[in-house]
C-alpha positions in Angstrom: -3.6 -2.9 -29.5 -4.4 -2.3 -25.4 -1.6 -0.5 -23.7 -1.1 -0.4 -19.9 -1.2 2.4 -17.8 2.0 2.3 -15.6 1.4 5.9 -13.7 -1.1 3.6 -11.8 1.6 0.5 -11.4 4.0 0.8 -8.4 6.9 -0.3 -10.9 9.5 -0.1 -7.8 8.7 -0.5 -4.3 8.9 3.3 -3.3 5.9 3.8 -5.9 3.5 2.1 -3.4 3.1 4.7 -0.9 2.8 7.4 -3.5 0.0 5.3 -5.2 -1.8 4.6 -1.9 -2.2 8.4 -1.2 -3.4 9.3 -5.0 -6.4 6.3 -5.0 -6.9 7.0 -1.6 -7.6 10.5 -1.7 -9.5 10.0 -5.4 -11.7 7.4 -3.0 -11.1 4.3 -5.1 -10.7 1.5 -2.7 -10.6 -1.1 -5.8 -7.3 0.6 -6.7 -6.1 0.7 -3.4 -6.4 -3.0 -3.1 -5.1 -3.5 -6.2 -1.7 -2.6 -4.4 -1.7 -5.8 -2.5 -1.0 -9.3 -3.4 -4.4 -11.6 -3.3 -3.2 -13.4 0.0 -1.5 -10.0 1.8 -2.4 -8.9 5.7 -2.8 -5.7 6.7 -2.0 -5.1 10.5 -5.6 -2.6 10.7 -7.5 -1.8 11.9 -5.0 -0.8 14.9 -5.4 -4.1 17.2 -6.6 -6.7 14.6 -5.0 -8.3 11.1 -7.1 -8.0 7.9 -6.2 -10.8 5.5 -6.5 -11.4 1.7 -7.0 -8.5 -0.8 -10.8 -8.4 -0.7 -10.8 -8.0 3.0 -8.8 -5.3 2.4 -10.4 -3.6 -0.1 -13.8 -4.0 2.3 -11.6 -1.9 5.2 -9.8 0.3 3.0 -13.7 1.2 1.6 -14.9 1.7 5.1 -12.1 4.0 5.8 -13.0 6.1 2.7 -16.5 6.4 3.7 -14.8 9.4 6.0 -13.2 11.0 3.2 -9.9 11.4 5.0 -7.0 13.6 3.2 -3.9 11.5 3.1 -0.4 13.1 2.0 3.0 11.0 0.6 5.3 10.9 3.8 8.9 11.2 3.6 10.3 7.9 2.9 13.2 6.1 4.6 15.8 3.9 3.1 14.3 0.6 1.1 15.8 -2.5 1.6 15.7 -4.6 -1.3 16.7 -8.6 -1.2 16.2 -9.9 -4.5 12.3 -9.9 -5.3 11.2 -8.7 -1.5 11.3 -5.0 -0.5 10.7 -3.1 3.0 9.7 0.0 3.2 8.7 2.8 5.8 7.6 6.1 6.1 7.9 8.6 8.9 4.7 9.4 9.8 3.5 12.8 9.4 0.8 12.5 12.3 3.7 10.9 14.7 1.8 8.0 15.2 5.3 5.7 15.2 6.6 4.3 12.0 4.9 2.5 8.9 6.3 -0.4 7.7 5.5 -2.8 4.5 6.9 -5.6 2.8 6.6 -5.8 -1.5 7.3 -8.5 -3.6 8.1 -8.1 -6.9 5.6 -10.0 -9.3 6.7 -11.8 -12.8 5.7 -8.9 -14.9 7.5 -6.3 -13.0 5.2 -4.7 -10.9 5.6 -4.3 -6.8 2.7 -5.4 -4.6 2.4 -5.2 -0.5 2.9 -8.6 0.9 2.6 -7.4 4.4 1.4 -3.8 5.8 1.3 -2.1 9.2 0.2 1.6 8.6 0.8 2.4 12.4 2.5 1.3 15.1 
């Protein structure tokens, strides 16, 4: 019998963030874009809109290459409308706000729709 590892599903919305920082930080940009739906966008880098998971994973891989330290920033209210979720963070670097829209999938799990790590 194959059991699923949910520690590394984002089983409510909030869960995203904290995932982001643990793959990032362990350098696994496959797991990172696991977080995201196949056709998601991603407002980065700063200026330009990356679109579709594999893009993604491709910018998310090239950011890695650096070996930046990320940390879980304190979160601000979710709001939740049926099977879509935003969520934010305030910035630890005081770069603005980061903002990102979920959706709920048919088994349960969250993925970003829509993501703009900076403003």
């Amino acid at each position: 019998m194959t059991t699923t590892d949910t520690t590394r599903e984002a089983r409510t919305p909030e869960d995203l963030a904290r995932l982001f920082v643990e793959f990032a930080n362990a350098g696994d940009a496959d797991a990172v874009a696991g977080l995201y739906e196949e056709g998601a966008v991603m407002a980065f880098p700063p200026g330009s809109l990356t679109v579709g998971r594999s893009a993604i994973r491709d910018v998310i891989a090239q950011m890695l290459t650096a070996a930046p330290t990320f940390t879980v920033e304190k979160a601000l209210p979710t709001v939740v409308s049926g099977d879509l979720a935003m969520t934010s963070t305030a910035p630890a670097d005081g770069t603005g706000g980061r903002t990102q829209v979920a959706r709920r999938q048919p088994d349960g799990r969250w993925l970003r729709v829509l993501d703009r790590p900076e403003l």
